[in-house]
N, C-alpha and C positions, 0 to 999 in steps of 0.2 A: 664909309667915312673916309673922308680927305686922310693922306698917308700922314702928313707933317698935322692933321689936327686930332689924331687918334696920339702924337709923339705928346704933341702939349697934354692932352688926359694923362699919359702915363706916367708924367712928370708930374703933374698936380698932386697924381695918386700917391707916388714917391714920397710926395713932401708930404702927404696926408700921413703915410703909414710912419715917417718920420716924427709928426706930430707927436701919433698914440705911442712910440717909440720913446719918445722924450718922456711923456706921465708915467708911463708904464713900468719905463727903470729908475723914474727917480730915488727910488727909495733902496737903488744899489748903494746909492752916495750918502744921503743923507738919513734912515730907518735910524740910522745908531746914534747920530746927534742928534736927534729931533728925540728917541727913546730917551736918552742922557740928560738932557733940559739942555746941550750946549749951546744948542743951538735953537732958536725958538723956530716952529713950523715956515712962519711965511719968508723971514728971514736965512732959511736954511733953502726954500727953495729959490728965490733969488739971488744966492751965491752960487746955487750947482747950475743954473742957465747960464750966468754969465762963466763957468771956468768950463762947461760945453761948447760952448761957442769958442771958447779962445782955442780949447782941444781941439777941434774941428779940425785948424789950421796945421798943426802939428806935423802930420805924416798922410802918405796914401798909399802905403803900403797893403791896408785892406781891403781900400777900393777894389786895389789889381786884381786882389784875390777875386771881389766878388765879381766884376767887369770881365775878366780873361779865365778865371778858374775853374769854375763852382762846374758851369753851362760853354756849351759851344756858339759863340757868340754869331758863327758865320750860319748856323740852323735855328735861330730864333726870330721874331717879329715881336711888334710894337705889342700886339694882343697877346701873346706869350707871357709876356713882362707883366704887363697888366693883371690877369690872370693871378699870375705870382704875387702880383702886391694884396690883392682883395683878400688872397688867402693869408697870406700874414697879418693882416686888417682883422682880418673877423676874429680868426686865433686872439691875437693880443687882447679887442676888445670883450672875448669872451673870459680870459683869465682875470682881467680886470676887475671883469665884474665880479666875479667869487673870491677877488683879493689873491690870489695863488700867482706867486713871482715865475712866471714861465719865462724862458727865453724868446724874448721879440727876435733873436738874431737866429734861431732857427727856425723861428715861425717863416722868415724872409727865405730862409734855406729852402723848409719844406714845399712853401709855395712855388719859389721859381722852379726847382726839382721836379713838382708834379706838372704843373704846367706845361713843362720843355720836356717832360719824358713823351705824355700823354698824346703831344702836337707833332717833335719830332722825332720820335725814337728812344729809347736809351741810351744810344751811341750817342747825343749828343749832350749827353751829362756826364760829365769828369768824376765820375766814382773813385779815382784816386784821390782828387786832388779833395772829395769831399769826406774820403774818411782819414786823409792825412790833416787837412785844415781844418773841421768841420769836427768828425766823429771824437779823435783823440785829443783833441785840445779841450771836447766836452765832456768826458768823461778824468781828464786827469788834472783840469784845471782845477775843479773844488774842492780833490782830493791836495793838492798842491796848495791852494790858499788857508784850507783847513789845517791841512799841519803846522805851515806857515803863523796863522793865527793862533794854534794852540800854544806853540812853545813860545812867541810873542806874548799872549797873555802870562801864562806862566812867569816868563819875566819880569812883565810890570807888576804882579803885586809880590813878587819876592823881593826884586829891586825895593819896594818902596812901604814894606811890609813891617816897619817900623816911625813910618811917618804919619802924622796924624791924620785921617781921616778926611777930616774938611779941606786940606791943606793940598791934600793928593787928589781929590775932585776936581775943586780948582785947577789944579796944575796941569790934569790929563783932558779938561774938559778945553784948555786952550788949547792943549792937543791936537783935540777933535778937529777944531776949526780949520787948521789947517792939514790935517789928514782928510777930512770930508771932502778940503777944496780940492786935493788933487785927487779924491775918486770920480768925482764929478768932471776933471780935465782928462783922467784917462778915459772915462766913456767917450766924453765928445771922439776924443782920440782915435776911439774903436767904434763904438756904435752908428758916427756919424757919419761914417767914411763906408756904412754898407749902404746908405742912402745912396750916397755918391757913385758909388758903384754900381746902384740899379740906374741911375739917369745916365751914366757913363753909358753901359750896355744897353739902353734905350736906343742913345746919341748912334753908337759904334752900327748896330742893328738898321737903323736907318737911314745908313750911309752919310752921317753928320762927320763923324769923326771915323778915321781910320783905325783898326782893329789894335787892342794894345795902348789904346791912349790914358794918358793919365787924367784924373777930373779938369776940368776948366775950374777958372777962379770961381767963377759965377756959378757953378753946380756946387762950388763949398762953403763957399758965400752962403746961399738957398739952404743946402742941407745943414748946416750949424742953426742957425738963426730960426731952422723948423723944429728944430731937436729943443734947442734954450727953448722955445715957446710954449712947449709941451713939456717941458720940464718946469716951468713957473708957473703952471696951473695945478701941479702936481697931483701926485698921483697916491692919494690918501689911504685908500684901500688898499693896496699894497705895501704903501709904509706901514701902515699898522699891523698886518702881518709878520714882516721883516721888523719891526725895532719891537710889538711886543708878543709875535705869536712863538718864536722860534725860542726865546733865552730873554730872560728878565737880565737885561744888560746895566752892568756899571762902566764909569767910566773908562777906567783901564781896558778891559773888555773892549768897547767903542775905539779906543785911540789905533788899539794893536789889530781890529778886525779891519779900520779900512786903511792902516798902512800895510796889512798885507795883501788887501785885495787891488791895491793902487801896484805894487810892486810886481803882481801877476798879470797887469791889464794892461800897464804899460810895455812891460818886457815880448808881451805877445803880440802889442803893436808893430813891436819894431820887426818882429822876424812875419808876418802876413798871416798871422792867425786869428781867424775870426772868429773868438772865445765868444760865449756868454758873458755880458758882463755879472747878471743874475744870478751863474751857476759861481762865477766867482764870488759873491759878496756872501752870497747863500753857503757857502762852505766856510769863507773868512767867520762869518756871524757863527755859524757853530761850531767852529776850529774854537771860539773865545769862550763860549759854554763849556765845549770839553775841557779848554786851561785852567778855568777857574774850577767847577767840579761836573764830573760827569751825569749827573741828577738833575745839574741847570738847565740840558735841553729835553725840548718838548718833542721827542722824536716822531709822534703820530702828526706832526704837522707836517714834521721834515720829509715822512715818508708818502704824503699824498700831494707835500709838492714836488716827489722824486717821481709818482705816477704822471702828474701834467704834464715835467718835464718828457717823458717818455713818450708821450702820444703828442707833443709837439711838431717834432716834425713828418708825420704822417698826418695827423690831422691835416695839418696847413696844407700837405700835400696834396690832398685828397677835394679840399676848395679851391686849391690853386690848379687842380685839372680840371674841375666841373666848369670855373671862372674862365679860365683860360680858352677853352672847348668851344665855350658859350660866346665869349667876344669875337673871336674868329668869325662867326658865322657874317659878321659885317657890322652895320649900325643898330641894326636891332638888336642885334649879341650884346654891345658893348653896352648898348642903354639899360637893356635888362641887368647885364651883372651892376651895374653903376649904382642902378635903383636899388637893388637886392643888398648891395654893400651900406647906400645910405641908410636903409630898411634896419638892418641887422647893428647900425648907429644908433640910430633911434631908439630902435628897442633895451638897447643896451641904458643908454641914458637915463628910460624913463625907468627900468627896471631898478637901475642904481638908488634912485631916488626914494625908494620904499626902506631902503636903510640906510640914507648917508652918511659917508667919513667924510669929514672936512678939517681944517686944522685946528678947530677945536676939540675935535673929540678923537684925536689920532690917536693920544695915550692910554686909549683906553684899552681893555687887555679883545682882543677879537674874537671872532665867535668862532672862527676856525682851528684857533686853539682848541675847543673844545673835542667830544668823543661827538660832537655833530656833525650829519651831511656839510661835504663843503658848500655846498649853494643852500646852507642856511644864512 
């Protein structure tokens, strides 16, 4: 395959895994006011595309990370990449489908990780820079937004623990509105900028752009605008996990879980950590069960979406070197993985369909709440 039309695939791919990226965290932003009635489902997801989008612009400080950190940019190819993206593809669409809020940003980890070890070595994977960006910002981000969130809650109903009822819904559910709008701008902020980063390191790879560059307008233009799209179709099976499988949420709860998890998401923008938005809202959301009372969360959900999160990025890693491996081999590589990626779409879709969420029936309490297999 022509070198510059294997670059255009990998960029399609980019904005493709960008897409599933967008449905797949919506429910970082919105689970808690869509739970709350603040915000009504279609309405809620048409405000977090449009403040993803506008987050997009913000910073590219994560770009760099994922473009220059993660991977040695100067021992990768166009099929490397590729590789990486199918394997964060299949990941996301396979949590999806069982509603379990996994990290899309280490599925993207895991995949270029396997891919670049499998093709060029291990040396050419920055294992500092992945357990200092990557490792510890997933492991102490949720722990940070959950305390954040706890003592937050805590606050709001002692603060307001003499105020009527109706009056304090009302008041926290406008709240919401605008706490939800800026969880939804710190994703753009973070989530949209590892897209960026993988079409950077595409560009950089195949001598487009010089090593160290920062996105083009036009790669953040593309990666926003894939993100918002995939976030306005949203991602229902997941919000209903998040706003009813983890903690029967009130308002107060809602307001103080995504002003903490905005406060975590953006702050890590700015210094080039490429958190989970997931593990952060996933810790916000039961930092606000613990505040309120400890009996509120449903830990057996929390604890099999602490096993996804765990096989996350090995999983991804593990498609993202079979993908990878396979593309390499030239046109018939890359057509195979392409077809196998669209394949594993498919199947996912029609699978979905034998029990759909849609935004009528998001509040309904989900099945993974239950003592049932997750892929009931």
């Amino acid at each position: 395959m022509d070198l510059s039309l294997l670059v255009i695939v990998v960029i399609v791919t980019a904005l493709a895994f960008d897409f599933t990226n967008g449905f797949h965290d919506t429910a970082n932003a919105m689970a808690t006011s869509i739970a709350t009635g603040a915000l009504s489902p279609r309405v809620a997801v048409g405000v977090s595309a449009v403040f993803n989008l506008v987050g997009a612009f913000l910073s590219v400080q994560v770009a760099k990370t994922i473009s220059s950190g993660i991977v040695d940019e100067t021992k990768i190819n166009s099929a490397i990449i590729f590789g990486g993206l199918v394997g964060a593809i299949v990941w996301n669409l396979l949590t999806w489908l069982l509603g379990l809020p996994s990290s899309s940003s280490h599925a993207l980890f895991g995949g270029l990780i396997g891919a670049t070890w499998i093709a060029a070595g291990a040396d050419a994977v920055h294992f500092t820079t992945v357990v200092e960006k990557v490792i510890v910002p997933a492991v102490a981000s949720p722990i940070i937004a959950g305390v954040v969130a706890t003592a937050a809650t805590f606050l709001a109903y002692k603060v307001t623990e003499k105020a009527d009822r109706t009056e304090r819904a009302k008041g926290f559910k406008a709240g919401q509105i605008i706490s939800a709008s800026l969880v939804s701008l710190a994703h753009g902020t973070n989530d949209a900028q590892k897209t960026m980063g993988v079409i950077t390191l595409t560009l950089i790879a195949a001598g487009t752009l010089p090593a160290g560059s920062n996105p083009p307008l036009l790669v953040i233009l593309g990666s926003g605008l894939a993100i918002s799209l995939g976030t306005f179709l949203g991602g229902w099976r997941i919000i209903r996990t998040l706003g009813k499988g983890l903690t029967e949420i009130e308002t107060p709860q809602g307001f103080a879980a995504e002003a903490s998890a905005t406060a975590t998401i953006l702050a890590s923008s700015q210094v080039g950590f490429a958190l989970s938005t997931t593990h952060v809202a996933t810790g916000a959301i039961i930092g606000s069960g613990v505040g309120k009372r400890l009996s509120e969360v449903r830990w057996g959900v929390a604890g099999r979406m602490a096993v996804a999160w765990l096989f996350t990025l090995p999983a991804a890693a593990i498609v993202g070197a079979i993908a990878g491996r396979t593309a390499a081999l030239g046109n018939v590589g890359t057509v195979i993985v392409a077809l196998a990626a669209v394949a594993v779409a498919v199947g996912a879709y029609l699978l979905s369909r034998r029990q759909p969420v849609s935004a009528g029936n998001v509040n309904d309490t989900p099945s993974v709440a239950t003592p049932a297999p997750a892929s009931a």
